[in-house]
N, CA and C atoms of all chains as a GROMACS GRO file, in nm:
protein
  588
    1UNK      N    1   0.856   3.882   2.342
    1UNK     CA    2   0.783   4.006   2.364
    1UNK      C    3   0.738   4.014   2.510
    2UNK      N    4   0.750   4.132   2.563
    2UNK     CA    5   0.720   4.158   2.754
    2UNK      C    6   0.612   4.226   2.731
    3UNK      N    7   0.518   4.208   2.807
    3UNK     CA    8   0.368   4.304   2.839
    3UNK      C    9   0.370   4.265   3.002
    4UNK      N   10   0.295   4.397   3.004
    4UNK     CA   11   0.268   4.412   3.203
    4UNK      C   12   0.087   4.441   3.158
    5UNK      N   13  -0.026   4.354   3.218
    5UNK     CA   14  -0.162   4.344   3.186
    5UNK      C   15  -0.192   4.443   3.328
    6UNK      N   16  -0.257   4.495   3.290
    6UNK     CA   17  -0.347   4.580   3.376
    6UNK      C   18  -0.451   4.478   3.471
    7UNK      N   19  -0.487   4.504   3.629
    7UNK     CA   20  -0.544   4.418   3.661
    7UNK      C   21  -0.708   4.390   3.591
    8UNK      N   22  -0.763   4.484   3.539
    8UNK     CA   23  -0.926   4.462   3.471
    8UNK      C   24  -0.900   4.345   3.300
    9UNK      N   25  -0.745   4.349   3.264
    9UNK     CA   26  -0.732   4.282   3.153
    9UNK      C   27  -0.762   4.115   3.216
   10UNK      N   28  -0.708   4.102   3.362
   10UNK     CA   29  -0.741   3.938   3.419
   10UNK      C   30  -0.883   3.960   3.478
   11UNK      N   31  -0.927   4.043   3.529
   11UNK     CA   32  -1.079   4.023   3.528
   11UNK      C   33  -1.154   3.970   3.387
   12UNK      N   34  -1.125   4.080   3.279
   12UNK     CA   35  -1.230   4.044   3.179
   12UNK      C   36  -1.147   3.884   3.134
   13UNK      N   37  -1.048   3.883   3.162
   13UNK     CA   38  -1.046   3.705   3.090
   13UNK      C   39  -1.088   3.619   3.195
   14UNK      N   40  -1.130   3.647   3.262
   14UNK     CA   41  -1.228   3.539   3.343
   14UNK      C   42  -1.361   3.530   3.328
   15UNK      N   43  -1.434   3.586   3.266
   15UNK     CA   44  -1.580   3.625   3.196
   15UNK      C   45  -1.575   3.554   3.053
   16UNK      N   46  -1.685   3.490   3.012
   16UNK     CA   47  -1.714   3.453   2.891
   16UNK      C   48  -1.801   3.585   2.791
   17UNK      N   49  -1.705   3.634   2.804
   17UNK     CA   50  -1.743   3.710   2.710
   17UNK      C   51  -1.721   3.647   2.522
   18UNK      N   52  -1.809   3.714   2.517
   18UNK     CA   53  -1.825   3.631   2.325
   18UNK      C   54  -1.698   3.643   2.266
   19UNK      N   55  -1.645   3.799   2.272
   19UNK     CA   56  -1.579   3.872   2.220
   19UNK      C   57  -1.424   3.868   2.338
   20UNK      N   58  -1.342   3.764   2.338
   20UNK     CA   59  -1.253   3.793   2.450
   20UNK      C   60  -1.091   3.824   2.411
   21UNK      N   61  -1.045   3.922   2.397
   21UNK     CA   62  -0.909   3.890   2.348
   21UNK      C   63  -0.852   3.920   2.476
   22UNK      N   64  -0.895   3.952   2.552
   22UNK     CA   65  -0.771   3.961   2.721
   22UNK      C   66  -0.798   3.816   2.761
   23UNK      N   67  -0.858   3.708   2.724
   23UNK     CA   68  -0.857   3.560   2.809
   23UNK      C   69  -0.758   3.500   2.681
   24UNK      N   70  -0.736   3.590   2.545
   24UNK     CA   71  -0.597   3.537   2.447
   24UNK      C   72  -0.540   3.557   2.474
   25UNK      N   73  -0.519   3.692   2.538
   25UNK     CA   74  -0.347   3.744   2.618
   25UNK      C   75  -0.356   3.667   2.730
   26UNK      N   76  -0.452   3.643   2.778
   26UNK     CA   77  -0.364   3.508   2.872
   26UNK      C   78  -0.362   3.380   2.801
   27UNK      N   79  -0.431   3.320   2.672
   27UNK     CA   80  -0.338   3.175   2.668
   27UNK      C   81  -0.219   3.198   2.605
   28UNK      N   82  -0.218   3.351   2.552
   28UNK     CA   83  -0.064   3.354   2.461
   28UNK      C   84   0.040   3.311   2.594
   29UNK      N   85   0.042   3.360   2.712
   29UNK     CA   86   0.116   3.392   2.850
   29UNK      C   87   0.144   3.228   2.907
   30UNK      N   88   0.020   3.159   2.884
   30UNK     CA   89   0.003   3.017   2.962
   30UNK      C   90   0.067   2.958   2.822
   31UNK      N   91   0.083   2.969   2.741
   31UNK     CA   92   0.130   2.875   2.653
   31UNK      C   93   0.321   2.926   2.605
   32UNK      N   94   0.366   3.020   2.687
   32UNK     CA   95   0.506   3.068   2.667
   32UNK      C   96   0.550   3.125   2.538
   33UNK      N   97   0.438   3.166   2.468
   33UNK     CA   98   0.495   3.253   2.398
   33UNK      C   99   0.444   3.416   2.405
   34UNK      N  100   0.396   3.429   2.515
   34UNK     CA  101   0.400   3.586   2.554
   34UNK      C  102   0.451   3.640   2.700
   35UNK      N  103   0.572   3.690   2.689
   35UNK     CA  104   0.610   3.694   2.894
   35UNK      C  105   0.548   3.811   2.930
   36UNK      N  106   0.467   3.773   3.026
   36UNK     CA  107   0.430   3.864   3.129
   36UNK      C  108   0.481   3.878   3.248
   37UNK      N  109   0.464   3.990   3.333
   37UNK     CA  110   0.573   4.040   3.398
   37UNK      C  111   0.440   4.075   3.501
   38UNK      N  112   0.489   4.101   3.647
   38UNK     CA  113   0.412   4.161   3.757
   38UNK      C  114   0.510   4.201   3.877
   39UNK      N  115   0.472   4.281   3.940
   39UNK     CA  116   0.595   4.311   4.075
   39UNK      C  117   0.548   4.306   4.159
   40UNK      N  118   0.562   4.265   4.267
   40UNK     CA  119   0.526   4.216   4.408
   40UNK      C  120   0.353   4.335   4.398
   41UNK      N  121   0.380   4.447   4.399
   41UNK     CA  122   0.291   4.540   4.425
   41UNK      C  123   0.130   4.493   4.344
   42UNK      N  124   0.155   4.485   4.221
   42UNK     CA  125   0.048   4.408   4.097
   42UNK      C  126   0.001   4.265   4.133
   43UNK      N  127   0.102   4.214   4.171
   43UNK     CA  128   0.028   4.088   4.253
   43UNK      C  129  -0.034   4.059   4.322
   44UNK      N  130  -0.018   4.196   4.450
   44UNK     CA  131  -0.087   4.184   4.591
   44UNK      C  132  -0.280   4.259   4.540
   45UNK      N  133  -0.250   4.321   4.426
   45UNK     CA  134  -0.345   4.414   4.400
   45UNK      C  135  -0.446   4.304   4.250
   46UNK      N  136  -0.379   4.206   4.233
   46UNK     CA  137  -0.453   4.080   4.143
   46UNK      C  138  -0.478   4.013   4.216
   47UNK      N  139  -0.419   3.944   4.343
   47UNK     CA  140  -0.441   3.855   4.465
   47UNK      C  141  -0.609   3.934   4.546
   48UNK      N  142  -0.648   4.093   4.559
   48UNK     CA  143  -0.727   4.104   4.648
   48UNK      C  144  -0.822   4.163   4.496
   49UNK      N  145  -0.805   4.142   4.386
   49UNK     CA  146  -0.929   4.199   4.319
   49UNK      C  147  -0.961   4.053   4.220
   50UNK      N  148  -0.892   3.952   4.216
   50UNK     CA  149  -0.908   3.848   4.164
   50UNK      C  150  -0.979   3.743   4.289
   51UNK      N  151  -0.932   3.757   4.392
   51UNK     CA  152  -0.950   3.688   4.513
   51UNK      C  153  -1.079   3.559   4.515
   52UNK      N  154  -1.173   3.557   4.411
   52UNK     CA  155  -1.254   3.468   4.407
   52UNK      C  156  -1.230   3.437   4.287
   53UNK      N  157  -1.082   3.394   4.239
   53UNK     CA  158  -1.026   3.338   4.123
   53UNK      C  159  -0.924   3.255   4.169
   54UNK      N  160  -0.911   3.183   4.222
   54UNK     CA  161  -0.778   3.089   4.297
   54UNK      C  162  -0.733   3.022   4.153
   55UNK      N  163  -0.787   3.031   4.071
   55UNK     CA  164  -0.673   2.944   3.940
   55UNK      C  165  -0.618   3.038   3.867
   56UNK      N  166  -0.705   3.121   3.847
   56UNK     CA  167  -0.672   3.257   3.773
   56UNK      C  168  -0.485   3.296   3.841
   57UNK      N  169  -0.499   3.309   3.990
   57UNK     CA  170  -0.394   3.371   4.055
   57UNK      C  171  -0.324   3.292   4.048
   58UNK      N  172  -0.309   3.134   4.033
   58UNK     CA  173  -0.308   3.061   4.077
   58UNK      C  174  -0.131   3.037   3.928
   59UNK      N  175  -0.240   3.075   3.807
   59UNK     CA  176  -0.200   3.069   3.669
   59UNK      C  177  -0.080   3.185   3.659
   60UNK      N  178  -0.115   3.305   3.734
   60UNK     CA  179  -0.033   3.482   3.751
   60UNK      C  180   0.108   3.369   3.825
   61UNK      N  181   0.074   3.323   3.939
   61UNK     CA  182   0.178   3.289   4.042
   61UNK      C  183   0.325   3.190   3.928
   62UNK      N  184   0.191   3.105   3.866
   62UNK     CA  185   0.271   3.008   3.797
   62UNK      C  186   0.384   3.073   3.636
   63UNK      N  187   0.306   3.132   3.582
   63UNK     CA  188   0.361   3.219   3.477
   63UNK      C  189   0.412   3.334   3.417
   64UNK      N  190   0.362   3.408   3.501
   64UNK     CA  191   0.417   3.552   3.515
   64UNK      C  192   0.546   3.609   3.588
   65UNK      N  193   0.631   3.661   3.525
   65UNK     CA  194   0.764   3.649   3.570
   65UNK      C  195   0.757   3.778   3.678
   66UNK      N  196   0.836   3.819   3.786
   66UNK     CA  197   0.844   3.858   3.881
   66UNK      C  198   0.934   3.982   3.845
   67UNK      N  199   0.907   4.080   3.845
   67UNK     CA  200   1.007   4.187   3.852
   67UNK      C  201   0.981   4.290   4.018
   68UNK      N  202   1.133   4.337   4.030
   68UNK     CA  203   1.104   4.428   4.153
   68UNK      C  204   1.156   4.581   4.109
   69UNK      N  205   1.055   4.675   4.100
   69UNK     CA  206   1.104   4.801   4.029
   69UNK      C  207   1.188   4.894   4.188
   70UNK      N  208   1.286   4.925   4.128
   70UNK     CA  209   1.385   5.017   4.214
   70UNK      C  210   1.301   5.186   4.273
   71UNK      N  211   1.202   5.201   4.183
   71UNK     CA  212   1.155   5.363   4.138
   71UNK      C  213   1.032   5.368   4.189
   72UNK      N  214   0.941   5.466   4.266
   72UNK     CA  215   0.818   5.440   4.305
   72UNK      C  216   0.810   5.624   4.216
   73UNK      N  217   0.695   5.612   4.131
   73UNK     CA  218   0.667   5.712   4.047
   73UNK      C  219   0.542   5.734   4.089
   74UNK      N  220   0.527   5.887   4.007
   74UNK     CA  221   0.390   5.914   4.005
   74UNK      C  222   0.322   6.042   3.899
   75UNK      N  223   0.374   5.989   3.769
   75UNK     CA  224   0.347   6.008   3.683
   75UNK      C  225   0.232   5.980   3.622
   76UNK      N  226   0.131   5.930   3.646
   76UNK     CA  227   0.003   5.867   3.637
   76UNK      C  228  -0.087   5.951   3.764
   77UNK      N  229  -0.197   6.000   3.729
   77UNK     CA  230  -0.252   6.090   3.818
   77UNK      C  231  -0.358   5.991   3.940
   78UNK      N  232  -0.385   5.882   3.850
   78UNK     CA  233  -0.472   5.794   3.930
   78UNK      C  234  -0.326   5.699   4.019
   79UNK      N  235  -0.335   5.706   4.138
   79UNK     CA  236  -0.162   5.653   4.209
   79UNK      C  237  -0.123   5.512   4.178
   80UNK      N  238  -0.295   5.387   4.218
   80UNK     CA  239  -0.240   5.289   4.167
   80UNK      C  240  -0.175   5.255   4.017
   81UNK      N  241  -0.227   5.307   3.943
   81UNK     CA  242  -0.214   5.263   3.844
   81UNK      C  243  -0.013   5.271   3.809
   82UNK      N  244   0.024   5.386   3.876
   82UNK     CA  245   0.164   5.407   3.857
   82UNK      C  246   0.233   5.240   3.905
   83UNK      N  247   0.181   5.167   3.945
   83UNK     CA  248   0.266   5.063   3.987
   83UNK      C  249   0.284   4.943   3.882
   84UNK      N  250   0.168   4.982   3.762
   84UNK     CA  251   0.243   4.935   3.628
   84UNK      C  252   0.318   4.999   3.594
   85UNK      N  253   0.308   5.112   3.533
   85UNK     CA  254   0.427   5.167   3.485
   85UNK      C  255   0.538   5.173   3.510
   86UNK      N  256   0.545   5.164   3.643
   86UNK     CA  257   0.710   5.112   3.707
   86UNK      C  258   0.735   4.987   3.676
   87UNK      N  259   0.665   4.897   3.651
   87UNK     CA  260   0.692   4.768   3.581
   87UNK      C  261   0.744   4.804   3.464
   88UNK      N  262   0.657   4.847   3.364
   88UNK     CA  263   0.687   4.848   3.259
   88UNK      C  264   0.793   4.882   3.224
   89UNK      N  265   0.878   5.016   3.274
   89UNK     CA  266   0.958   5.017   3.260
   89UNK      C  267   1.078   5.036   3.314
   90UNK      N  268   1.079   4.938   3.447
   90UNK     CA  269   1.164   4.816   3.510
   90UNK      C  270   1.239   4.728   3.416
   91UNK      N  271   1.112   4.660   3.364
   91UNK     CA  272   1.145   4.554   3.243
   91UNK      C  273   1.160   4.609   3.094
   92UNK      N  274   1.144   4.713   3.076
   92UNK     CA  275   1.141   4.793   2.900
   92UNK      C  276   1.058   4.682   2.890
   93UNK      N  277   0.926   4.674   2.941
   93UNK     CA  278   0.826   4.620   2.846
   93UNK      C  279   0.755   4.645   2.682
   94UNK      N  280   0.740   4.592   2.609
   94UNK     CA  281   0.688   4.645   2.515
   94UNK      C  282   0.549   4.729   2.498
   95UNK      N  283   0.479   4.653   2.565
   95UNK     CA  284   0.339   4.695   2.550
   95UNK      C  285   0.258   4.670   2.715
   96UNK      N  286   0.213   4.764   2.758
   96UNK     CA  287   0.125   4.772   2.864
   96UNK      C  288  -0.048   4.751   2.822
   97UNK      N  289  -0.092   4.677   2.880
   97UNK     CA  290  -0.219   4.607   2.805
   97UNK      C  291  -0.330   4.666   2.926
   98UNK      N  292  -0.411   4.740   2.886
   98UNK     CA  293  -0.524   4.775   2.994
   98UNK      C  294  -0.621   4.818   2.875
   99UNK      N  295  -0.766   4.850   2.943
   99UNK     CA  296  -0.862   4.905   2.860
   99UNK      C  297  -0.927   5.030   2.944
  100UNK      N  298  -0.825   5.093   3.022
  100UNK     CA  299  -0.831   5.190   3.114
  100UNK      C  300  -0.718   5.332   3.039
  101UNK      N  301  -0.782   5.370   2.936
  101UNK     CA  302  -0.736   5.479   2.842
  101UNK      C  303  -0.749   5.593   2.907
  102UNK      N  304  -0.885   5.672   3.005
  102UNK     CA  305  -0.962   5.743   3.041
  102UNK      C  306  -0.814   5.886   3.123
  103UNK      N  307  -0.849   5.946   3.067
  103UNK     CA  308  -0.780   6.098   3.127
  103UNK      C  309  -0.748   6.072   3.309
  104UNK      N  310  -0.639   6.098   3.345
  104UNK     CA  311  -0.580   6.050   3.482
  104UNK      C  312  -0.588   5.912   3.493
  105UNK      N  313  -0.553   5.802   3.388
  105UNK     CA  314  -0.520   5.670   3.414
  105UNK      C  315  -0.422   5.671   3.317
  106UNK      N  316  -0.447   5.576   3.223
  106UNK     CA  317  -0.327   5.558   3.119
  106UNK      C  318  -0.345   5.654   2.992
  107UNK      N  319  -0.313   5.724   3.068
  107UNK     CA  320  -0.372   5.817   2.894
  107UNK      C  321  -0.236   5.834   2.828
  108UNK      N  322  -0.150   5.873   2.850
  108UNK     CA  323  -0.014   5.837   2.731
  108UNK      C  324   0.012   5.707   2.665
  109UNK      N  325   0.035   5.786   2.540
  109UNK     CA  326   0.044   5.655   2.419
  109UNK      C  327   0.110   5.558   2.477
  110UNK      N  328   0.213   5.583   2.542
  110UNK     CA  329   0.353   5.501   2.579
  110UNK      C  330   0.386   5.584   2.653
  111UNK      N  331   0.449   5.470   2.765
  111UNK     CA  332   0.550   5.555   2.901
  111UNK      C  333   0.676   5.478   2.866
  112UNK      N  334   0.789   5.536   2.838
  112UNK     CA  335   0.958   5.520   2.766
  112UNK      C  336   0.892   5.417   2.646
  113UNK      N  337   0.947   5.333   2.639
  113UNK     CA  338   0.949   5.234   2.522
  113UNK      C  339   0.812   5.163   2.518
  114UNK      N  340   0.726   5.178   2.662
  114UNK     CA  341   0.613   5.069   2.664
  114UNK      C  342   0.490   5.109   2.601
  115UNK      N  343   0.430   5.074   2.488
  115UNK     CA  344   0.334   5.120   2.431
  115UNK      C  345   0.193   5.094   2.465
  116UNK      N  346   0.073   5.159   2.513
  116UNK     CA  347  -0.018   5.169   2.567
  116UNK      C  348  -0.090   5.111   2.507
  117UNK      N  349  -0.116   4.992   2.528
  117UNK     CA  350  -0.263   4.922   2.426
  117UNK      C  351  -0.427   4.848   2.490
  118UNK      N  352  -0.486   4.827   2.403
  118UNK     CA  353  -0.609   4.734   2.466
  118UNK      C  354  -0.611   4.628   2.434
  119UNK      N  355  -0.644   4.502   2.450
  119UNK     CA  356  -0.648   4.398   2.417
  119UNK      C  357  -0.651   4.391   2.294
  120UNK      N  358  -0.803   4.480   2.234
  120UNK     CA  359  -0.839   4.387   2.108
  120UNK      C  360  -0.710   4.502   1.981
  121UNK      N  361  -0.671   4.572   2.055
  121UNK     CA  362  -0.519   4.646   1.939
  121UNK      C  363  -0.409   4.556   1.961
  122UNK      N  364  -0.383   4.473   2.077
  122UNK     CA  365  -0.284   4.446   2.127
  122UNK      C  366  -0.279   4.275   2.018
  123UNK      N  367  -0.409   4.204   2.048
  123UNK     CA  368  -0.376   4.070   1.972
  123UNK      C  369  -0.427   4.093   1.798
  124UNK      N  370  -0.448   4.213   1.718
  124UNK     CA  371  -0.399   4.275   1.648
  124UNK      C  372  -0.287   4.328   1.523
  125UNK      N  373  -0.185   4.300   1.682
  125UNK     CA  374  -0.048   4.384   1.620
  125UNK      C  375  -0.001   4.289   1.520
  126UNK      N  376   0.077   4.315   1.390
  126UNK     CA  377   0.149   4.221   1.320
  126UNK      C  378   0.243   4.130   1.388
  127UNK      N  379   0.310   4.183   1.510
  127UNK     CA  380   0.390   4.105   1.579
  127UNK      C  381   0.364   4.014   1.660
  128UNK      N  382   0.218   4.012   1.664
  128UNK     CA  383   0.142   3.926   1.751
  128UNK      C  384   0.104   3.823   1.670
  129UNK      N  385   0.100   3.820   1.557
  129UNK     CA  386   0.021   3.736   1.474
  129UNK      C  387   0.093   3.626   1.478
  130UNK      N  388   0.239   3.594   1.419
  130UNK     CA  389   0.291   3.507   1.445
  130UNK      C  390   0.284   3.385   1.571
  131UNK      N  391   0.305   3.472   1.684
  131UNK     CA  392   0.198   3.371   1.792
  131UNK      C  393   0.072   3.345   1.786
  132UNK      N  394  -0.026   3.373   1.671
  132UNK     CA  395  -0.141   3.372   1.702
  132UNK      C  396  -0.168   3.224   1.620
  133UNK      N  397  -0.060   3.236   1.530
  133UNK     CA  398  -0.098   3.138   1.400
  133UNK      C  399  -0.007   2.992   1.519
  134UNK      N  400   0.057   2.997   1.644
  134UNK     CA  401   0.134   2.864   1.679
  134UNK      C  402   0.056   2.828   1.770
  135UNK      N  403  -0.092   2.915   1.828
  135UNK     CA  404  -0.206   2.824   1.882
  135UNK      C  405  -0.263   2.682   1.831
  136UNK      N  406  -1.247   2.371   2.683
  136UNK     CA  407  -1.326   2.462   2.656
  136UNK      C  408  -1.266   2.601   2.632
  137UNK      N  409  -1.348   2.602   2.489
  137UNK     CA  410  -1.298   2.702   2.388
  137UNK      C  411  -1.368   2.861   2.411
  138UNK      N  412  -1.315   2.940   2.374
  138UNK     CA  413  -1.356   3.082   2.402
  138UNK      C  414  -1.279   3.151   2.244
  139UNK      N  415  -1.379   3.236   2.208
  139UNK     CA  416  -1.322   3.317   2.090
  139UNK      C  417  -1.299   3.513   2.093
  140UNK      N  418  -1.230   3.556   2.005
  140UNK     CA  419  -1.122   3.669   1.988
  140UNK      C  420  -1.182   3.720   1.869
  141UNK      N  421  -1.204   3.829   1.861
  141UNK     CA  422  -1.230   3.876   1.702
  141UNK      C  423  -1.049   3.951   1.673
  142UNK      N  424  -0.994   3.872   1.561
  142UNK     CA  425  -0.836   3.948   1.504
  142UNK      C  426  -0.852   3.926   1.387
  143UNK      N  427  -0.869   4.093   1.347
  143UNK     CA  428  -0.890   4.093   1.176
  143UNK      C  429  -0.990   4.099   1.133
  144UNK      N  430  -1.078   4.110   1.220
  144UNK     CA  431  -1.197   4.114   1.151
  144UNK      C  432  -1.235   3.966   1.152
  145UNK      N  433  -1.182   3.884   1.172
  145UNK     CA  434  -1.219   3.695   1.211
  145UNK      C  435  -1.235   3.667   1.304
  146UNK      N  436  -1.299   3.572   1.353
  146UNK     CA  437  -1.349   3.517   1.498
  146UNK      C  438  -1.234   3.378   1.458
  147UNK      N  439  -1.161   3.438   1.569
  147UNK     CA  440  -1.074   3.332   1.618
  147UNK      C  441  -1.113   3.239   1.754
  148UNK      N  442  -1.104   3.115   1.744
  148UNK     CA  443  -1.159   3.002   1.774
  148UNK      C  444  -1.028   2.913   1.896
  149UNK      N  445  -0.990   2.938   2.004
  149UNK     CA  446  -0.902   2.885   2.084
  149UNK      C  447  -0.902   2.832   2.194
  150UNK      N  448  -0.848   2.727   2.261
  150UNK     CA  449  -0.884   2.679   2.397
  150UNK      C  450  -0.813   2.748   2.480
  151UNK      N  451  -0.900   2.746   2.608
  151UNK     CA  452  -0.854   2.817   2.743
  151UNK      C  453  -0.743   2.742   2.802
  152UNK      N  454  -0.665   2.815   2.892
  152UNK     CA  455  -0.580   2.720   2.969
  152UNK      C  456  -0.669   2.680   3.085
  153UNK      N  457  -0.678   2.573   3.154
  153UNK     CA  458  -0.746   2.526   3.279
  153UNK      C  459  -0.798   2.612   3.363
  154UNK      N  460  -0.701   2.690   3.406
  154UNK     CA  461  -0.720   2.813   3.463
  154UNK      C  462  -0.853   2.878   3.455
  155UNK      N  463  -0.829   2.891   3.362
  155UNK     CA  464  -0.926   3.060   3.299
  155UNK      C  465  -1.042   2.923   3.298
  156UNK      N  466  -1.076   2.852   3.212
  156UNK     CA  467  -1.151   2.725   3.159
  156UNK      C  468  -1.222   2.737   3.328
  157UNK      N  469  -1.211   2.755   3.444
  157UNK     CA  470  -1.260   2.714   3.507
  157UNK      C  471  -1.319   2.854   3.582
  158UNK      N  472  -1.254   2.925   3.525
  158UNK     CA  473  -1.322   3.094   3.590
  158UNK      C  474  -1.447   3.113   3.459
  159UNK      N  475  -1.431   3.076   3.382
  159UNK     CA  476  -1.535   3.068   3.300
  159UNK      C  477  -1.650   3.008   3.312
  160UNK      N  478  -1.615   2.878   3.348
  160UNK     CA  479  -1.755   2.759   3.410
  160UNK      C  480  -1.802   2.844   3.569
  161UNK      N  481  -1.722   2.921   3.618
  161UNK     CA  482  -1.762   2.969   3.762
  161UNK      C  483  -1.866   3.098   3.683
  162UNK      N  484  -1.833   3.161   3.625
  162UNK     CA  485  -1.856   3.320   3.596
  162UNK      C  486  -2.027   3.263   3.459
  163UNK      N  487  -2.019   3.131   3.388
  163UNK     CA  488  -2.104   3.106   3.324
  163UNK      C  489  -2.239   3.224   3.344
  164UNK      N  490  -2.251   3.304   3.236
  164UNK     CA  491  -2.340   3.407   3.218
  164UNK      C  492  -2.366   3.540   3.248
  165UNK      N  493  -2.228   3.543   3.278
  165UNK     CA  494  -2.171   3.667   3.310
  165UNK      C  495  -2.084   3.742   3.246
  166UNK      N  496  -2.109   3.822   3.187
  166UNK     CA  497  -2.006   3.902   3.088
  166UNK      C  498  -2.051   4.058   3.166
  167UNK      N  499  -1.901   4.135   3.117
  167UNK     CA  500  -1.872   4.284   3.121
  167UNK      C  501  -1.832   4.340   3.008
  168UNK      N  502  -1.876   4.469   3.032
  168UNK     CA  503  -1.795   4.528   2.958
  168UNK      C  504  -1.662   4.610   2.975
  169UNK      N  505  -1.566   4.681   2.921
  169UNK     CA  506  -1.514   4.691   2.952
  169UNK      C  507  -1.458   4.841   3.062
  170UNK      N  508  -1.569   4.893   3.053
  170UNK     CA  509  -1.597   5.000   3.165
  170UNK      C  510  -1.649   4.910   3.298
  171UNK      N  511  -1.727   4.862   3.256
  171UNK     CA  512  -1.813   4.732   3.424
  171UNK      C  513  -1.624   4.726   3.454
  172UNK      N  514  -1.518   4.666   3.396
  172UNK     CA  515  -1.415   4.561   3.451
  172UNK      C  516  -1.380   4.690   3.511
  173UNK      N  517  -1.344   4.769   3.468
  173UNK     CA  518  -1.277   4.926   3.552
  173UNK      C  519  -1.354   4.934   3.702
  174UNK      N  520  -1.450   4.995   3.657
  174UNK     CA  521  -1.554   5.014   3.769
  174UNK      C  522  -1.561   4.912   3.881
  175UNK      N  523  -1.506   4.743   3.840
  175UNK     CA  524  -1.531   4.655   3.921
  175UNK      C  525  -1.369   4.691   4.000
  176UNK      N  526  -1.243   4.650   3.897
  176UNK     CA  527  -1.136   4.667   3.993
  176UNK      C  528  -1.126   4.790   4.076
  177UNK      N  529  -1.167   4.927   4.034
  177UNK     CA  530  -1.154   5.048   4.106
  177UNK      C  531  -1.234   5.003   4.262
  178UNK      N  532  -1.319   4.970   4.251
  178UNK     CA  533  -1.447   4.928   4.377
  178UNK      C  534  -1.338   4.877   4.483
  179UNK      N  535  -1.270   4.712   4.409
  179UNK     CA  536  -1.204   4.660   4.510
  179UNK      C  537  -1.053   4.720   4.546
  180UNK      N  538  -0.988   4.832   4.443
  180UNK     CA  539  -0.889   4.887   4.495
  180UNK      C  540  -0.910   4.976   4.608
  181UNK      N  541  -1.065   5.045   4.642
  181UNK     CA  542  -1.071   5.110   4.735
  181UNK      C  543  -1.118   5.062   4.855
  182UNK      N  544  -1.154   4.977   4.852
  182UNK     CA  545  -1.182   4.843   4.945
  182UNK      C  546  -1.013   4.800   5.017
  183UNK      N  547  -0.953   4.792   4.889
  183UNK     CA  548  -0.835   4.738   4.967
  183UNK      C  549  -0.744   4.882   5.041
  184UNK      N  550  -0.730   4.989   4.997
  184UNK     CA  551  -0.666   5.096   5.053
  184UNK      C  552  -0.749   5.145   5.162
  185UNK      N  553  -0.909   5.074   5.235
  185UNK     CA  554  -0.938   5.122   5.335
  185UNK      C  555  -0.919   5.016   5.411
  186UNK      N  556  -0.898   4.902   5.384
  186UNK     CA  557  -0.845   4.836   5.479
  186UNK      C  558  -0.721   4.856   5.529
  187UNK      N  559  -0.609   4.869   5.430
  187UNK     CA  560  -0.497   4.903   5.495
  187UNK      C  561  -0.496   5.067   5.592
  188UNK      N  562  -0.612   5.132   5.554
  188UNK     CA  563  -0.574   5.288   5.658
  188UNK      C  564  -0.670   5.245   5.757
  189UNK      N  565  -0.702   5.142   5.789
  189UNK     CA  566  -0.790   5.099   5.944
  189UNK      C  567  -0.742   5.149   6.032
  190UNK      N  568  -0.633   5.017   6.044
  190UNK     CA  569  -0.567   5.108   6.181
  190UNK      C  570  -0.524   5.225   6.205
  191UNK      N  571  -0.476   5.306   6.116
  191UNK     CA  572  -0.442   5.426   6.115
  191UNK      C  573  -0.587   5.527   6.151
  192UNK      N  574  -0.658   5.449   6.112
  192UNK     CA  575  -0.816   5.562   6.091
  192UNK      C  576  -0.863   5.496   6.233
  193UNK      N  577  -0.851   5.374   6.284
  193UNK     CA  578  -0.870   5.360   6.449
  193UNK      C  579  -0.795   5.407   6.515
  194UNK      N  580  -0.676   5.471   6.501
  194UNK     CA  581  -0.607   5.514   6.578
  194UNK      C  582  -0.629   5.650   6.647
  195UNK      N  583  -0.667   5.744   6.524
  195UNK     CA  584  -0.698   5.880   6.501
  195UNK      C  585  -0.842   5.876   6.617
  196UNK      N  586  -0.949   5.760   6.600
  196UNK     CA  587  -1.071   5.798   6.664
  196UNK      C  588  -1.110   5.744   6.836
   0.00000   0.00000   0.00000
């Protein structure tokens, strides 16, 4: 399964929050059974908003597979945000993981095949479960 | 060091990878929500798009 994480999904998994399922979408990622994907652009933009996270990035650099999208879009009204979606579907990701729903960000269900989710829908899904149970 | 997930309605119970395990011991007592995480990356995305129009914006003045 491919997901492209929104950069606030690696913020909140760096917080102890009580309640964390974006620090699960990253051990699903660190433990190889969830590929995540980033493109030069998402990196440079996790590198300067993570920037007082050197393991965090450290973990992105090490595990997260590298895509380079051909297409610079702008289908997304807020501009950065279009530089997932060209990931997403670069790679026909399955699921785009943010908790940035809000009107001029990700507000479509799905952009082509990639389905718009939040963490706590995303570790959720029936298809997720199976990895959930090989923690 | 473990961190938990509510799936299903259960509090799921899992260890961190090192990584995170250590942004956690840094961040100790600090939680967001998930509007704060927006609000925080938006801050530093505009931080970073005025750095890159510097020179351009020193140029102009």
């Amino acid at each position: 399964m491919k997901a492209v994480l929104d950069t606030c999904i690696l913020k909140l998994a760096s917080l102890p929050n009580p309640n964390n399922p974006a620090a699960l979408i990253v051990k699903l990622c660190w433990d190889g059974l969830l590929e995540c994907w980033a493109s030069p652009a998402m990196q440079e933009e996790y590198s300067a908003v993570l920037a007082d996270q050197p393991e965090l990035l450290a973990l992105v650099q090490d595990r997260f597979h590298v895509c380079y999208p051909l297409v610079e879009l702008d289908c997304v009204k807020h501009e950065p945000d279009n530089r997932f979606v060209e990931c997403a579907l670069a790679i026909d990701a399955d699921y785009l993981v943010t908790v940035n729903i809000a009107r001029g960000h990700f507000d479509q269900p799905a952009y082509g095949r990639s389905r718009v989710v939040t963490p706590g829908t995303f570790v959720n899904l029936p298809a997720v479960q199976p990895m959930l149970r090989k923690l | 060091m473990n961190a938990t997930a509510i799936v299903g309605g259960k509090v799921v119970k899992f260890v961190l990878p090192p990584a995170l395990a250590k942004a956690h011991q840094r961040n100790a007592g600090r939680i967001m929500t998930d509007q704060e995480a927006v609000d925080f990356v938006e801050t530093k995305r505009r931080r970073l798009a005025l750095r890159r129009a510097k020179p351009y914006l020193e140029s102009r003045s």
